[in-house]
Backbone as ProteinMPNN parsed JSONL, in Angstrom:
{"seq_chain_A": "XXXXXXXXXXXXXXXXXXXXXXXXXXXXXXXXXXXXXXXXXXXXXXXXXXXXXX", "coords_chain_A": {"N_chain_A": [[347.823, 70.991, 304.101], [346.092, 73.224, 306.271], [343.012, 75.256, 305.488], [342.911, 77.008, 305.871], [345.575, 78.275, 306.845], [346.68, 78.173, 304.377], [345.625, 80.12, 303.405], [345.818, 82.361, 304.962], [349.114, 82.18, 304.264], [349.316, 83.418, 301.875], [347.921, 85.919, 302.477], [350.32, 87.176, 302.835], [351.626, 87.563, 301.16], [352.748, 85.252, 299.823], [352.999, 82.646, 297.394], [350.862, 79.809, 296.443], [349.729, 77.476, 295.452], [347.589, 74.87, 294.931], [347.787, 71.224, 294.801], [347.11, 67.95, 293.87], [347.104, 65.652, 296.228], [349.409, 63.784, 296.439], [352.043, 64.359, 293.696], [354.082, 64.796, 291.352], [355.411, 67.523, 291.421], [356.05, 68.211, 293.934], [358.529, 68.293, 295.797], [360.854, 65.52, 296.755], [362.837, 64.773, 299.725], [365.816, 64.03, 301.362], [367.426, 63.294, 303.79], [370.851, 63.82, 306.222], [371.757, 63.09, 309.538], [374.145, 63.93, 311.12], [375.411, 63.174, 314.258], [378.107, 62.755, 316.726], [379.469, 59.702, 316.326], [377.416, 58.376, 314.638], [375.639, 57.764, 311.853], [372.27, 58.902, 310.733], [370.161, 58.145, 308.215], [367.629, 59.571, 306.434], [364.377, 58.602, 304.229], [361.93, 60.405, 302.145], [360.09, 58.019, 300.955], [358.139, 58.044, 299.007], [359.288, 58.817, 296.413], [362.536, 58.681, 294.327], [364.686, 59.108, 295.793], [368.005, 58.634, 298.19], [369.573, 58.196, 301.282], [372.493, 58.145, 301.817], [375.407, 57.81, 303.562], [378.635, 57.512, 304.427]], "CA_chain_A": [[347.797, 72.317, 304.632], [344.79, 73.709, 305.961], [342.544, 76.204, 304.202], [343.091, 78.781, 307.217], [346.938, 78.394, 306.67], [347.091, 78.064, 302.98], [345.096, 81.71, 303.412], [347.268, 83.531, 305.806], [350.589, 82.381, 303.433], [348.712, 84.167, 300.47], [347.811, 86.806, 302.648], [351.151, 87.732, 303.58], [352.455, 87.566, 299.811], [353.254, 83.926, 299.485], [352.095, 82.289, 296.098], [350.074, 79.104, 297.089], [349.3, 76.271, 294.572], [346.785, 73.446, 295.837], [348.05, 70.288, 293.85], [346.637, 66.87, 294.606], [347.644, 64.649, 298.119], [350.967, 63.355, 296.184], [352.368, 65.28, 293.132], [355.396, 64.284, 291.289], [355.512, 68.773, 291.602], [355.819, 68.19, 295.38], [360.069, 67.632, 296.277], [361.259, 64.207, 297.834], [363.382, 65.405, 300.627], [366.425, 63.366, 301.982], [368.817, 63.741, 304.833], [371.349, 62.215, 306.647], [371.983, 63.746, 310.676], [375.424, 63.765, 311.718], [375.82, 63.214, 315.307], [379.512, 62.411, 317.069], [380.105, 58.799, 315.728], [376.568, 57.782, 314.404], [374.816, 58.733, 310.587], [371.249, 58.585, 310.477], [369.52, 59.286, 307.297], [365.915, 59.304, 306.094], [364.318, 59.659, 302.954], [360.767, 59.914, 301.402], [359.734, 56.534, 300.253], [357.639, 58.087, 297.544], [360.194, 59.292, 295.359], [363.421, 57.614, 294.011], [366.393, 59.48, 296.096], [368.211, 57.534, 299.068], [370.245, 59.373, 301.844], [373.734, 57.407, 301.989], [376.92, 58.38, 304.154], [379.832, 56.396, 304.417]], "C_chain_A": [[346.334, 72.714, 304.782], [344.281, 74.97, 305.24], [343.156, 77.46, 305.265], [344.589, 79.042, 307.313], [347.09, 78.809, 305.334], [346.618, 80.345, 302.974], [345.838, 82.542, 303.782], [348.412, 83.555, 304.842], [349.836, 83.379, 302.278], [348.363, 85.387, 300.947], [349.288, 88.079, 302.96], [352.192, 87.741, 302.4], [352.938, 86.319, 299.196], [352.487, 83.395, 298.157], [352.1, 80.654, 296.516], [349.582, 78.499, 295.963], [348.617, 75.163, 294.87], [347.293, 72.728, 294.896], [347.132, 68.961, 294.659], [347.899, 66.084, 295.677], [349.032, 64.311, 297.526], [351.031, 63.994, 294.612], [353.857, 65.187, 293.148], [356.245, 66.071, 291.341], [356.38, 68.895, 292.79], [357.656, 67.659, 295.153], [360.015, 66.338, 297.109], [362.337, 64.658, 298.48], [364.172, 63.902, 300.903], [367.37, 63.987, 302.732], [369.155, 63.259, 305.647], [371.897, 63.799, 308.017], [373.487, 63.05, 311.246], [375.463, 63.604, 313.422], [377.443, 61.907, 315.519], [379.95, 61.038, 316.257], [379.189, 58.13, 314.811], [375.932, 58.787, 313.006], [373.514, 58.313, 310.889], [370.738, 59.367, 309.148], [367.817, 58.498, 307.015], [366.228, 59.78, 304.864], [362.72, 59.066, 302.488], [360.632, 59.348, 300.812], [359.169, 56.56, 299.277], [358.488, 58.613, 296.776], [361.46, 58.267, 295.11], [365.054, 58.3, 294.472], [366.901, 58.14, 297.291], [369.518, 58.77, 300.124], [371.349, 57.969, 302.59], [374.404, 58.225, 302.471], [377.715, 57.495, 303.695], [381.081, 57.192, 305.589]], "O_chain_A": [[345.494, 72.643, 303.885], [345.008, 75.636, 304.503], [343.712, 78.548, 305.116], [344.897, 80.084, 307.893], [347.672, 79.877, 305.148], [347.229, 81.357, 302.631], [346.459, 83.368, 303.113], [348.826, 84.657, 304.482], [350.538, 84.385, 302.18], [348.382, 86.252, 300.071], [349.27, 89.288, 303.191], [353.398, 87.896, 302.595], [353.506, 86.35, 298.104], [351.341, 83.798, 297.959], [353.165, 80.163, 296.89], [348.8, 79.247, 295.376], [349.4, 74.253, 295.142], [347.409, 73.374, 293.854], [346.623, 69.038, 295.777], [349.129, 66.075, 295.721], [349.942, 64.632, 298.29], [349.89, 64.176, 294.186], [354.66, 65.328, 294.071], [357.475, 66.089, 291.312], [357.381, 69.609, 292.73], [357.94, 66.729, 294.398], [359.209, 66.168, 298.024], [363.11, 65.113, 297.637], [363.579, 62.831, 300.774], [368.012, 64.993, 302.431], [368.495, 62.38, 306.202], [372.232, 64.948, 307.727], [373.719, 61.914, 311.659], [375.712, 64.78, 313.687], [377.757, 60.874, 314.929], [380.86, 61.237, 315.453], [379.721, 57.298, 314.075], [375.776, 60.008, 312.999], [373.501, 57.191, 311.395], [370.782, 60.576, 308.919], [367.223, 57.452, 307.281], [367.092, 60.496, 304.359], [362.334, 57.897, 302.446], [360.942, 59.714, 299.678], [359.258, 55.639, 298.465], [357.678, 59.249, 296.101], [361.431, 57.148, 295.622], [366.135, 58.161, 293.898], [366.391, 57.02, 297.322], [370.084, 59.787, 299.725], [371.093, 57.165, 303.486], [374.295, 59.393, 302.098], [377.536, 56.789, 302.703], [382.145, 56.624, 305.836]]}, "name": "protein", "num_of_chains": 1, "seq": "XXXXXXXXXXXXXXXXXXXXXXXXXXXXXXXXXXXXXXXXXXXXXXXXXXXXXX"}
């Protein structure tokens, strides 16, 4: 995030934490996109989730 962003969120009431570049703090995000017959999922490689359908 830049500094000129990180600023504005703080200006506008947001509470704003710098942590370092990766940060077990930081969420690993997964998700799986439904379209008509097809799953696709992703998932951040640094963490230990996995984004399964069936």
């Amino acid at each position: 995030m830049s500094k000129r962003r990180r600023l504005t969120n703080q200006e506008r009431g947001h509470h704003v934490e710098v942590v370092e570049e990766f940060d077990g703090v930081i969420c690993h995000d997964q998700a799986i996109r439904i379209d008509e017959h097809l799953l696709k999922g992703g998932v951040d490689p640094r963490g230990h989730g996995a984004a399964v359908g069936s």
